[in-house]
FIVO-286404 format. One record per residue (C-alpha): residue in one letter; z, x, y. Coordinates in steps of 0.25 Angstrom, whole numbers, padded with zeros to 4 digits, always signed. Last residue first. Layout:
aZXY...
This chain:
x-0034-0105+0037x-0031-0091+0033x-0044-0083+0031x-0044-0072+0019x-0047-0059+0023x-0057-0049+0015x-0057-0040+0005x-0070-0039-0003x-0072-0029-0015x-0084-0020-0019x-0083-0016-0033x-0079-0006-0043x-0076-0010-0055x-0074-0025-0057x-0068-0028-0070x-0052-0024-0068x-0053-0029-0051x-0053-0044-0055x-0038-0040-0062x-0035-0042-0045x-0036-0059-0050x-0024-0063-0039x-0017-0061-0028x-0022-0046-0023x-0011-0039-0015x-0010-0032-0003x-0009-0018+0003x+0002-0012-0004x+0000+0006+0001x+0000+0014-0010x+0005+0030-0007x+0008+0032-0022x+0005+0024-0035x+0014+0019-0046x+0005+0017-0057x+0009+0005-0066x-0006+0004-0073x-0010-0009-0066x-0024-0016-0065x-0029-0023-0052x-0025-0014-0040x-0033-0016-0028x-0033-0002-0021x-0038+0002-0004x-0038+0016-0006x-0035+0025+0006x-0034+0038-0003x-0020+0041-0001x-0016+0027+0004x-0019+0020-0009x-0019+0005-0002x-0015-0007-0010x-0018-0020-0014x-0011-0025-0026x-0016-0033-0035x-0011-0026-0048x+0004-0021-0043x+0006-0008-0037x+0015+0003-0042x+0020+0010-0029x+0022+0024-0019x+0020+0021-0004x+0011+0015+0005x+0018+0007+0016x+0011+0015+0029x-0002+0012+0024x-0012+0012+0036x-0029+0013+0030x-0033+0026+0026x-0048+0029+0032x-0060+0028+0020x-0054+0018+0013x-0054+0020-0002x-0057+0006-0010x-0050+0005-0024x-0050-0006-0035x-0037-0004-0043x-0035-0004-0059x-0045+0001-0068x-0041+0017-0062x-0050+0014-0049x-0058+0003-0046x-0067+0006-0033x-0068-0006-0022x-0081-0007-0012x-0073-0012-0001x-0077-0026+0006x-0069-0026+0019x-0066-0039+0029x-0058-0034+0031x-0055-0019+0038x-0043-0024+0044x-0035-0032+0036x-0035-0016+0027x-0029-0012+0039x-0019-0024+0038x-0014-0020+0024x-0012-0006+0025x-0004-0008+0037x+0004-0019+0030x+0005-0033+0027x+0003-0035+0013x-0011-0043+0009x-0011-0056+0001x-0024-0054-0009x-0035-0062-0016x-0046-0060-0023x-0061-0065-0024x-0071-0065-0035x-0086-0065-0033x-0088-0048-0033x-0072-0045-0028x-0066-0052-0016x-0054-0049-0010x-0048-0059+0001x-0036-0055+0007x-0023-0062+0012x-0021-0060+0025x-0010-0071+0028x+0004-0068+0025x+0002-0054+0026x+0010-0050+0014x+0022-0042+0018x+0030-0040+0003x+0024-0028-0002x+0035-0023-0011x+0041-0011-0010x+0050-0011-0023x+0039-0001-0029x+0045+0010-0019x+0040+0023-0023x+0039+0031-0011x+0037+0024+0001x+0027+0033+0011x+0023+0025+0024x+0029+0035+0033x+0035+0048+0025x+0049+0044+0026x+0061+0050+0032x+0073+0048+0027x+0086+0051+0034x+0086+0041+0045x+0082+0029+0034x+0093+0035+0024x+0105+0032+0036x+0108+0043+0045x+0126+0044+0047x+0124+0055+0037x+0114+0064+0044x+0121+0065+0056x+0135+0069+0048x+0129+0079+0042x+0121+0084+0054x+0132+0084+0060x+0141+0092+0048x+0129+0104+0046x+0130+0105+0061x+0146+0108+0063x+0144+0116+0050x+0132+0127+0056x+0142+0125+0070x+0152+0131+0061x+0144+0140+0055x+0139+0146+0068x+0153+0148+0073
């Protein structure tokens, strides 16, 4: 009697779990995406785009609209004392983690804006070297010049909002 009712359950549970779809079987570690370089950050904030200024020259960046994104809104208008690191990304490291429930496992592009969520860093890449890099979190990304960043070192960078007329 107890193996048949062992079978009766073996064949419901079977049965239940069939008729689930993939979404009701997975679940995902929130926020975590492995390895998806066909995510594309395609919600731009139609109008915050930021101002980056560096010593006497300025930037500009379109940022995505996300979590990560919006905090960072936040805190502006913010000047950071940015780090370069590995001759190809400027780094800040904010002392509390900011929200990044996209990050996920990437390449990035140079002008990209990201946030490295293990170590909180804020990261303006400006050279590429084809690394595919884990927990990154799209934030924005710069229009134009970001090969400004290959001859400043270490310096202290201005992120502000640009005013819409």
């Amino acid at each position: 009697m107890t193996r048949l009712f062992s079978i009766f359950l073996f064949i419901i549970s079977s049965y239940s779990l069939s008729s689930c779809n993939k979404s009701e079987m997975e679940i995902e570690e929130p926020g975590v995406i492995e390895n998806t370089d066909t995510i594309k950050q395609t919600n731009i904030m139609k109008t915050t785009k930021l101002k980056i200024t560096v010593g006497d020259k300025v930037l500009f960046a379109d940022l995505y609209d996300n979590a990560t994104a919006k905090s960072f809104i936040d805190k502006l208008p913010l000047t950071l004392p940015m780090q370069d690191l590995y001759e190809r990304e400027m780094v800040y490291r904010f002392e509390e983690a900011l929200p990044a429930y996209e990050a996920h496992t990437s390449g990035y592009e140079v002008g990209d804006i990201s946030y490295w969520t293990p170590w909180h860093s804020f990261v303006i890449f400006y050279r590429q070297n084809g690394e595919i890099i884990g927990n990154l979190q799209k934030v924005g990304r710069i229009q134009k010049d970001v090969e400004l960043f290959q001859t400043t070192g270490n310096i202290n960078v201005k992120f502000e909002l640009v005013k819409e007329d």
